[in-house]
C-alpha positions in Angstrom: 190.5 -119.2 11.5 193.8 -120.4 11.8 197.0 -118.8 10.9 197.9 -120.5 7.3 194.2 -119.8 6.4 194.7 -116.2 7.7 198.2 -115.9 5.6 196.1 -117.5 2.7 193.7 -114.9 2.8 195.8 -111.8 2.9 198.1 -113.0 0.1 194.4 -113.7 -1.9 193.6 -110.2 -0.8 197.2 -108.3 -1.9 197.4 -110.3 -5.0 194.0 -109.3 -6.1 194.4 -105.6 -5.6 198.3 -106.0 -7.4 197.2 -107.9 -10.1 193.6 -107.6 -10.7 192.7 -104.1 -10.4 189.9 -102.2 -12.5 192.8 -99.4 -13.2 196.6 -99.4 -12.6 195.6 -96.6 -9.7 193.5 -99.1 -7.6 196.9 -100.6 -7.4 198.5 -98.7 -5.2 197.7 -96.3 -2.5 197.3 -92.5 -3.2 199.5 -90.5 -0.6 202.8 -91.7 -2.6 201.5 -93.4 -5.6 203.7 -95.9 -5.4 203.2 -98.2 -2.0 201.0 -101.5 -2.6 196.8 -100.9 -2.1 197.4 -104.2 -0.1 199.0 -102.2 2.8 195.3 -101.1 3.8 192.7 -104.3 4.2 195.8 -105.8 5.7 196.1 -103.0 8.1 192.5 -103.0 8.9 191.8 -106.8 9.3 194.9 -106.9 11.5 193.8 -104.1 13.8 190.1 -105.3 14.6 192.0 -108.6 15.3 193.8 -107.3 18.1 190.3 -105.6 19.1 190.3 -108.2 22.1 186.9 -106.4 23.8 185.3 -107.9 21.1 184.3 -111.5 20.9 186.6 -113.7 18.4 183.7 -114.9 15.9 182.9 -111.2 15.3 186.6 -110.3 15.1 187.1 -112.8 12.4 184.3 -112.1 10.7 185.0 -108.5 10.2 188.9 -109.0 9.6 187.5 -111.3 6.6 185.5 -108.7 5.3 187.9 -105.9 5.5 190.4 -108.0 3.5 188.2 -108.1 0.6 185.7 -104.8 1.2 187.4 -103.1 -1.7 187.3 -106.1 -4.1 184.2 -105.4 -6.2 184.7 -101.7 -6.2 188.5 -101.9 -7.1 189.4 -105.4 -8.6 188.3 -108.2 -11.4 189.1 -110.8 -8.8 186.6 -112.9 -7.6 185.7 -113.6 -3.9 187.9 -116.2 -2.1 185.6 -119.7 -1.8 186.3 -119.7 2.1 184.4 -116.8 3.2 181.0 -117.8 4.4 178.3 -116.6 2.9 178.1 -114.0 6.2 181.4 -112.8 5.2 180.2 -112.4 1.4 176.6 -110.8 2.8 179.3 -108.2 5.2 181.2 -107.4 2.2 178.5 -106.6 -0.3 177.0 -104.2 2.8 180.3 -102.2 2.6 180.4 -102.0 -0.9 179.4 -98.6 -2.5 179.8 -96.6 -5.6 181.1 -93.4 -4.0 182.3 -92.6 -1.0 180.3 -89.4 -1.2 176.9 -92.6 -1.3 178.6 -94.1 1.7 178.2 -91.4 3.6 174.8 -91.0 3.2 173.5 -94.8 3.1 175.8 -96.4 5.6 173.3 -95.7 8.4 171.2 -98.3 7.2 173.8 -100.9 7.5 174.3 -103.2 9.5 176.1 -102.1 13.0 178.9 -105.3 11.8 179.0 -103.2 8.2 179.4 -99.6 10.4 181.9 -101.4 12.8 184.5 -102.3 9.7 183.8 -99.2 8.8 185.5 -97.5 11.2 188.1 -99.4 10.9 188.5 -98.2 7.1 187.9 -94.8 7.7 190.8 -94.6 10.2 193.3 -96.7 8.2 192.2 -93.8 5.2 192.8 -91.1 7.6 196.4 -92.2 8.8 197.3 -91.8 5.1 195.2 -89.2 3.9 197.9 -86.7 3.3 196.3 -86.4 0.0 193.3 -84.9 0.9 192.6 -81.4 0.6 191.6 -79.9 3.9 187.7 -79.9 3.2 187.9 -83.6 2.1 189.9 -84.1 5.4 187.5 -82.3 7.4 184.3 -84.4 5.6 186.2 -87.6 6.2 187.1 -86.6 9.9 183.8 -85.6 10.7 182.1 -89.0 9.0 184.4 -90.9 10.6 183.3 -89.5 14.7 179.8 -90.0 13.7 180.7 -93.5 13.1 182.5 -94.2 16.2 179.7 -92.7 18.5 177.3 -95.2 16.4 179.6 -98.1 17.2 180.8 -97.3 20.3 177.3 -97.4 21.3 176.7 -100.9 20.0 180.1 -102.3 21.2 181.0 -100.3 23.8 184.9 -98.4 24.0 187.1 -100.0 21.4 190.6 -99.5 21.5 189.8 -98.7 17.2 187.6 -95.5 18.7 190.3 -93.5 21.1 192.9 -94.3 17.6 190.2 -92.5 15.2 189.2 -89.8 17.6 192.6 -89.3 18.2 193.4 -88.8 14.2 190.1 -87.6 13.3 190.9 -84.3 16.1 
């Protein structure tokens, strides 16, 4: 991927959360009501990017995903015709219809599916000031579970000390 596809597909992924969301509150993010839902798959597709441990094809792969995880939960807009169908398969995998189902069926996902998830988890953690503490508490504690299943299939990411760290 080079970096006018990779600008392509952000501005795909920010437009279709501004523009084409299911409700004018899948819009936007919830700790301020106000700042752009694109903030966070941008976040975590450029994190994992940087995630030089791993190898580049899985890097990509995951960023792509994480761009558009949210889209057929959140948004009317329709897929980008770039992804691969690998890309498509990763981001039906992350797709769920609570997070509360998450929790319980991400296990039997992929360890590619669990990897971005970590990634997601944290980036909902740094701005998660709108949780109450026992939702806080749920997501911290999902979210170490996580990194001791990934860090087990790709070994100490820098993505794991950051989640630990907010996740403490």
């Amino acid at each position: 991927m080079n970096a006018h596809q990779l600008a392509s597909l952000i501005a795909q992924s920010i437009t279709g959360h501004a523009d084409y969301a299911t409700k004018p509150s899948k819009a936007i993010r919830k700790w301020d009501g106000k700042t752009p839902y694109g903030i966070h798959p941008v976040w975590c597709a450029m994190t994992v990017l940087t995630e030089t441990s791993l190898p580049e094809d899985l890097r990509v792969r995951i960023a792509q995903a994480l761009l558009f995880q949210d889209f057929l939960e959140d948004t009317t807009a329709k897929l980008p015709d770039m992804l691969t169908d690998g890309v498509r398969e990763l981001v039906d995998e992350m797709t769920f219809e609570s997070s509360a189902v998450e929790m319980q069926e991400v296990w039997s996902r992929s360890a590619e599916a669990k990897l971005a998830k970590v990634y997601d988890k944290t980036s909902n953690l740094l701005d998660g000031s709108w949780m109450t503490q026992e939702k806080r508490a749920q997501y911290a504690d999902y979210l170490l579970r996580l990194c001791e299943v990934v860090e087990k299939a790709y070994g100490p990411l820098n993505i794991i000390t950051i989640a630990r760290a907010i996740a403490a």
